[in-house]
C-alpha positions as CSV (number, residue, x, y, z in Angstrom):
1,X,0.0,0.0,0.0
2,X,1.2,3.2,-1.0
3,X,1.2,6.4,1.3
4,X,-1.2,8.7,1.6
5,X,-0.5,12.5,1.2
6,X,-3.1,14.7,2.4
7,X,-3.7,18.6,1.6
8,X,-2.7,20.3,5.1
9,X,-6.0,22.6,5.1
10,X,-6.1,25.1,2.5
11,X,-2.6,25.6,1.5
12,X,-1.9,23.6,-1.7
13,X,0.6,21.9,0.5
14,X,0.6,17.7,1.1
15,X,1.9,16.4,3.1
16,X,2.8,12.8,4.9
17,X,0.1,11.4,7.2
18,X,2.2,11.0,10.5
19,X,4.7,14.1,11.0
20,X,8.1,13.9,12.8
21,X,7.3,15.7,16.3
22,X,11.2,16.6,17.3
23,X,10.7,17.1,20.7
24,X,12.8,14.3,22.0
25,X,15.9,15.5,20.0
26,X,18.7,17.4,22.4
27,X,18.1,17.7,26.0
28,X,14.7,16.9,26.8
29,X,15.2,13.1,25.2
30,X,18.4,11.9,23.4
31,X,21.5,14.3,23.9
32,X,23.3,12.3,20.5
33,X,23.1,15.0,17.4
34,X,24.2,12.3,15.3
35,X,21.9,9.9,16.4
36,X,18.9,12.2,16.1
37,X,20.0,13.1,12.9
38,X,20.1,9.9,11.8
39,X,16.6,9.3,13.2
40,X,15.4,12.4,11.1
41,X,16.8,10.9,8.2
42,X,15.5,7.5,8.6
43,X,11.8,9.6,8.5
44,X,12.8,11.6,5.7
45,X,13.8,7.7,3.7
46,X,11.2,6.0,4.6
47,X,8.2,8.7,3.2
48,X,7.6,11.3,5.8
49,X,7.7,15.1,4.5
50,X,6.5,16.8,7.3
51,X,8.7,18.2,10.5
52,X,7.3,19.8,13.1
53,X,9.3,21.6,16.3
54,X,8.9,24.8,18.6
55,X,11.4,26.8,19.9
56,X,11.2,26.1,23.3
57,X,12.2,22.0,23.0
58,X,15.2,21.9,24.7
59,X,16.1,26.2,24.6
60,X,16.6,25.9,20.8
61,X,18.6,22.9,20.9
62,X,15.8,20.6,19.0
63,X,15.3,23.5,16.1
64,X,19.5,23.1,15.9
65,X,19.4,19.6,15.7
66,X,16.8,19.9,12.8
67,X,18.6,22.6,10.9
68,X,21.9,20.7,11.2
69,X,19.9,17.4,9.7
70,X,18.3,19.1,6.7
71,X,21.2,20.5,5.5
72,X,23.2,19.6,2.0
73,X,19.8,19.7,0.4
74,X,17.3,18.4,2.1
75,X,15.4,21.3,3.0
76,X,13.5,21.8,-0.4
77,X,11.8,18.5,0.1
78,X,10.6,18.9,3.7
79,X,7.6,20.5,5.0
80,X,8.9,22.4,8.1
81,X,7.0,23.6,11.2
82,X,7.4,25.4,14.4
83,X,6.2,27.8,16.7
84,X,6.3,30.6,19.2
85,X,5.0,31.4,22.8
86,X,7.1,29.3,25.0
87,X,9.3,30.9,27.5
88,X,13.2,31.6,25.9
89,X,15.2,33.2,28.5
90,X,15.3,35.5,31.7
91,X,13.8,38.3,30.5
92,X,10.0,38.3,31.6
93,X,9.2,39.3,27.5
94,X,11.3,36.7,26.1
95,X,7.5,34.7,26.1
96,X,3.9,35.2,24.5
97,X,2.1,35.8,21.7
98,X,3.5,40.0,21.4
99,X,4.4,41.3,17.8
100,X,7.7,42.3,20.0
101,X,8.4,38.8,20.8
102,X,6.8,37.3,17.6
103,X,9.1,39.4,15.1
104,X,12.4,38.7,17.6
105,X,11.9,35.0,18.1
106,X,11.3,33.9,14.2
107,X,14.4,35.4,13.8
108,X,16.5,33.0,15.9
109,X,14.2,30.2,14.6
110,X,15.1,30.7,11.6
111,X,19.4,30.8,12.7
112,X,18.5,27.7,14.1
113,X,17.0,25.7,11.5
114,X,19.3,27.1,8.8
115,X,16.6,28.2,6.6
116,X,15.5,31.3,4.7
117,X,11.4,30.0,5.6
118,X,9.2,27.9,7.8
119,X,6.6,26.3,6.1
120,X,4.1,26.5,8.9
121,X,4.7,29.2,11.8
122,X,2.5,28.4,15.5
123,X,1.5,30.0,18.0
124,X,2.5,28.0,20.6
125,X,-0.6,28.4,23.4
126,X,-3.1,30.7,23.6
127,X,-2.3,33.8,25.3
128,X,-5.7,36.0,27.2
129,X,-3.3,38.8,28.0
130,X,-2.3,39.4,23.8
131,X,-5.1,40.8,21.7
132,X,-5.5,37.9,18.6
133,X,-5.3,40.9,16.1
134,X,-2.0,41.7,17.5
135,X,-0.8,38.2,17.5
136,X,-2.1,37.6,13.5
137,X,-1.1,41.6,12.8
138,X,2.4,40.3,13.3
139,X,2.6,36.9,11.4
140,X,0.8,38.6,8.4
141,X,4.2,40.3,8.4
142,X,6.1,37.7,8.1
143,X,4.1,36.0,5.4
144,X,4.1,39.2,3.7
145,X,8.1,39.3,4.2
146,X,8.5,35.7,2.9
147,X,9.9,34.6,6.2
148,X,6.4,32.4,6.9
149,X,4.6,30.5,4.6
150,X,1.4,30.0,6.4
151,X,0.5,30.4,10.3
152,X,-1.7,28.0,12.6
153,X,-2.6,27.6,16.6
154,X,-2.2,25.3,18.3
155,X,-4.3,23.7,21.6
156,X,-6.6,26.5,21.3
157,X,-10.3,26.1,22.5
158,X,-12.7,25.8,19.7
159,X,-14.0,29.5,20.2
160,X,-10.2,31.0,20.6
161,X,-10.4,29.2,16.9
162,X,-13.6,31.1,15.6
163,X,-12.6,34.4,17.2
164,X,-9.1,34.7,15.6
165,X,-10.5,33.3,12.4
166,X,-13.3,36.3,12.5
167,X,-10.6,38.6,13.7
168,X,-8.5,37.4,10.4
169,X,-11.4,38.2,8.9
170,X,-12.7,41.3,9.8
171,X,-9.0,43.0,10.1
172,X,-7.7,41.9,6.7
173,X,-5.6,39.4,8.3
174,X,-3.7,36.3,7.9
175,X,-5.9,33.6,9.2
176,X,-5.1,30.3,11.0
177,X,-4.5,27.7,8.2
178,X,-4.1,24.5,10.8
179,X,-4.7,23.7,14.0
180,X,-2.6,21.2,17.0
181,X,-4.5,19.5,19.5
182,X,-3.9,17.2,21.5
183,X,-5.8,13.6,20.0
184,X,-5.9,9.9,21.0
185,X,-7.6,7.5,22.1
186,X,-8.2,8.5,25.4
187,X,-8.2,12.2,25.1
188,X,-11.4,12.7,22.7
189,X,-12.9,16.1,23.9
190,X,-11.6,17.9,20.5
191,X,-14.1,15.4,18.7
192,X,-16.9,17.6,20.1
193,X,-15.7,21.3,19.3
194,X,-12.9,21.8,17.8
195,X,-12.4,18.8,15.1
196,X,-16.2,20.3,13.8
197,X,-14.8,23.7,13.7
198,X,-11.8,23.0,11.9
199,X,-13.6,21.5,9.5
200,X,-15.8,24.3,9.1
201,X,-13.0,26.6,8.1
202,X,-10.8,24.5,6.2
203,X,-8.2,24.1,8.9
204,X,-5.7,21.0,8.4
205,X,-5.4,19.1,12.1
206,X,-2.2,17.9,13.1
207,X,-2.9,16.1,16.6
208,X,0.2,15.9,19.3
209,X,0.8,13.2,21.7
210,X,-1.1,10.6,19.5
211,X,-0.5,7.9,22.2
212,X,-1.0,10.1,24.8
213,X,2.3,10.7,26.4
214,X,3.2,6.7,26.5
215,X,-0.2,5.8,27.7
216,X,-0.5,3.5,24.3
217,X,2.9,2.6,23.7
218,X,2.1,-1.0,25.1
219,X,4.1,-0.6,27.9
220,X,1.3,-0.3,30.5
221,X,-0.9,-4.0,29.9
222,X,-1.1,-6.0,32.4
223,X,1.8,-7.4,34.5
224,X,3.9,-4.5,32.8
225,X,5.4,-1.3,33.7
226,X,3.3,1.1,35.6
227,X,2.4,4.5,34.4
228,X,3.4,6.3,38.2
229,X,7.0,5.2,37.6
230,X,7.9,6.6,34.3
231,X,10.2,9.2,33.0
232,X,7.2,12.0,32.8
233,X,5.7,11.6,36.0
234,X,7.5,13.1,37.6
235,X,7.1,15.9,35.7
236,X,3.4,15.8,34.9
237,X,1.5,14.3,38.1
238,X,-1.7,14.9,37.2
239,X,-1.3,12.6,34.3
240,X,0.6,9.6,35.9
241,X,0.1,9.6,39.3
242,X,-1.9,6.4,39.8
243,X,-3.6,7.4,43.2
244,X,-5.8,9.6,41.2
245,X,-8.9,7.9,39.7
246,X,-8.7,9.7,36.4
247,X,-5.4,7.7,35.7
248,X,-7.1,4.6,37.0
249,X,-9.7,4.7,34.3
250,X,-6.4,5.6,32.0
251,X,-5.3,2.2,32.4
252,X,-7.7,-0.2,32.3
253,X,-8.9,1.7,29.0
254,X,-5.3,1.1,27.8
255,X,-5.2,-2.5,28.6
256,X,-8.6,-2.5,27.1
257,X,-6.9,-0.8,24.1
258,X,-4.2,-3.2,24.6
259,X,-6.6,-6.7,24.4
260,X,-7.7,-5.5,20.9
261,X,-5.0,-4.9,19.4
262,X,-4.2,-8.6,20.4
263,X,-7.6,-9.9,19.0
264,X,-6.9,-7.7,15.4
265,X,-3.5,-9.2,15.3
266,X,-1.7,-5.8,15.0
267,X,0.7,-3.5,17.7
268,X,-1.3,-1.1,19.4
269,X,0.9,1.5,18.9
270,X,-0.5,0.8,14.9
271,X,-4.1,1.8,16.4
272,X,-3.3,4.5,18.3
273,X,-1.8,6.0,15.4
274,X,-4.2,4.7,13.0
275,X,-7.2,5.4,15.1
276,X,-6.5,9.4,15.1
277,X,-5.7,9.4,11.2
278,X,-8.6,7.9,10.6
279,X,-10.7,11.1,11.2
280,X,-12.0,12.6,8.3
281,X,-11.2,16.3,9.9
282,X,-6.8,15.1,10.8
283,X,-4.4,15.8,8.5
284,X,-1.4,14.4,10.0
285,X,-0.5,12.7,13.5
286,X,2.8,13.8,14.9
287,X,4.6,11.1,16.4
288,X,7.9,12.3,18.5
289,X,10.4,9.4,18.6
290,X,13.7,9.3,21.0
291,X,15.4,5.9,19.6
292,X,15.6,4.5,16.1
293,X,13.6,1.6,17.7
294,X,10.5,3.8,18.6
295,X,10.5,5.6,15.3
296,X,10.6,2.2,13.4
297,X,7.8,1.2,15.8
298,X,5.6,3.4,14.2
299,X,7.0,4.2,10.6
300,X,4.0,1.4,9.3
301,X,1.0,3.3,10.8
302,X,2.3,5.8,7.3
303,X,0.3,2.9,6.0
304,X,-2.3,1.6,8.4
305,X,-5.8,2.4,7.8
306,X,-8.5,0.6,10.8
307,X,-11.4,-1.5,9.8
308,X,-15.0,-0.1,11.2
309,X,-15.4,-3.0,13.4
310,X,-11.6,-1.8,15.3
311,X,-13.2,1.7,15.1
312,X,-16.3,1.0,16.4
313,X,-15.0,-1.3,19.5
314,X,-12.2,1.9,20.3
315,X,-15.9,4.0,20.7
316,X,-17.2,0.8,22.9
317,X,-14.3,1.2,25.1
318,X,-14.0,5.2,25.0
319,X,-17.1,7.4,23.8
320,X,-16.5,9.8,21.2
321,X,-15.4,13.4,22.5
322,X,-14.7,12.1,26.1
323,X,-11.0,12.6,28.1
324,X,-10.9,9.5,30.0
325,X,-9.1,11.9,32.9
326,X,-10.2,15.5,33.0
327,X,-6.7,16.6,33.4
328,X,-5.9,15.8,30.0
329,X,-6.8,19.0,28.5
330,X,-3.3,20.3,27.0
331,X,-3.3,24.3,28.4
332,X,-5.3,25.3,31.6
333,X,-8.0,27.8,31.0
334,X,-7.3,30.7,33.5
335,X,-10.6,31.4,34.2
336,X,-10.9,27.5,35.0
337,X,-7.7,27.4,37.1
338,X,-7.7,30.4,38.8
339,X,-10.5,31.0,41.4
340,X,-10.4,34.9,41.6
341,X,-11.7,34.4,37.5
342,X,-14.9,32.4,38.0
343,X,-16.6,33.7,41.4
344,X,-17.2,36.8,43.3
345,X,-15.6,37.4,46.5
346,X,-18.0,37.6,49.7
347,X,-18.2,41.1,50.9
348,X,-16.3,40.6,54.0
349,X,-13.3,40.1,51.8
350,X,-13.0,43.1,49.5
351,X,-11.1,45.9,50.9
């Protein structure tokens, strides 16, 4: 079966069904240049077109690593992504969604990856405190300028989406040509809002974290490793620690996950991926490798479609447009996590 390359939204551009996700390349995963090179390259060989990395992995270090790999030539053939928002240094503006920080950061992007473009420019995270038109003011600059090709969001709330898509609108802007959620198997709430409002406007969808964050790697069937003692735990409690119900429900829906992928006679890594490309509104899943091993784990979902009976048992086992844990939302609304933003205070506490 031959790969499928899919239009990424409205731009004219295709692209390869899974994308290369660098995060795990420099200090945050594997510290070897050569051997992360080497992993890129084994994408690049084996069909993938599509690279996607913000500045933030690793200070810089993962966009370096990138540059350094697509050199001597292999740049024109590559569909290269990354983003902005993510904190950079010291200085309390090195961050955000400004035009000040937007116009200085694509410029040490681009020194990094040792291009004259990026394909697809991000914003990072949403940001309440930046006005949208400010935000897309600035990256119609740099498509004007040639330095951006397109610009997209990513983990924004479906009506974040509408409103900077009506501020594109309204202001003569550049408008949001793809969006990056996080999508699998057991983190479905984008199913109900924002997959539907992508569609709507001709977004391409490039999901993160397809097998949410290890979760449907395999590792975590019965009698194997548990979730509580892994790398990211650590790290991300809320997510792993297994004295919270939510992540009790995350496991036995994994094994779950794990029994039929036994009974279709395929890894389950190959239906994690598969199951999240196979939605008509997802352009490409980005998987995000450390070893050689893991990426040629998953290098055969670039040609896995699911059957509607392994569909329609992944719905038995999780409903469409539910997050198995709650916590699994991506970014924390303010006005969610922060008290003073949802209620009044009683009288007797206002001065």
């Amino acid at each position: 079966m031959a790969i499928e390359y899919r239009n990424l939204g409205s731009t004219g551009v295709k692209v390869s069904p899974l994308c290369l996700g660098a995060m795990m390349f420099g200090a945050w995963g594997n510290t070897d240049h050569d051997e992360s090179i080497a992993i890129i390259h084994r994408a690049l060989d084996a069909g993938i077109n599509f690279i996607a990395t913000p500045d933030v992995y690793s200070r810089g270090e993962s966009e370096e690593i990138v540059g350094k790999a697509l050199a001597g030539g292999r740049r024109d053939s590559v569909v290269l992504a990354t983003k902005v928002h993510g904190t950079m240094g010291d200085d309390l503006n090195q961050f955000g969604n400004s035009r000040r920080w937007i116009v200085k950061e694509v410029e040490d992007s681009l020194r990094r990856l040792k291009t004259d473009w990026i394909d697809l420019y991000q914003i990072h995270r949403p940001e309440p405190d930046t006005d949208i038109d400010q935000t897309l003011g600035a990256l119609s600059d740099l498509v004007s300028a040639g330095k951006v090709r397109a610009i997209g969001s990513s983990t924004f709330a479906a009506h974040q989406i509408v409103q900077a898509q009506w501020v594109a609108e309204r202001r003569g802007r550049e408008r949001f040509t793809c969006e990056q959620p996080p999508y699998s198997m057991l983190i479905r709430r984008i199913e109900a809002d924002v997959l539907p409002v992508c569609q709507e406007y001709g977004m391409g969808v490039i999901p993160w974290s397809p097998l949410a964050g290890g979760w449907l790697s395999g590792r975590y069937g019965k009698g194997g490793d548990s979730p509580g003692s892994s790398r990211r735990a650590q790290m991300l409690p809320s997510r792993y620690d297994m004295s919270l119900s939510g992540n009790q429900r995350k496991l036995e829906a994994a094994q779950a996950f794990g029994e039929l992928a036994d009974q279709a006679g395929m890894p389950l890594i190959e239906i994690a991926l598969g199951f999240v490309t196979s939605h008509p509104a997802v352009t490409a899943a980005i998987i995000g490798p450390r070893t050689m091993e893991q990426l040629e784990s998953q290098l055969p979902a670039l040609e896995r479609t699911l059957s509607a009976d392994v569909l329609d048992r992944i719905d038995e086992i999780v409903p469409p447009g539910v997050n198995v844990n709650p916590a699994d939302t991506g970014w924390d609304a303010p006005w969610l996590a922060d008290a003073s933003m949802r209620r009044r205070r009683p009288p007797r506490e206002r001065s």
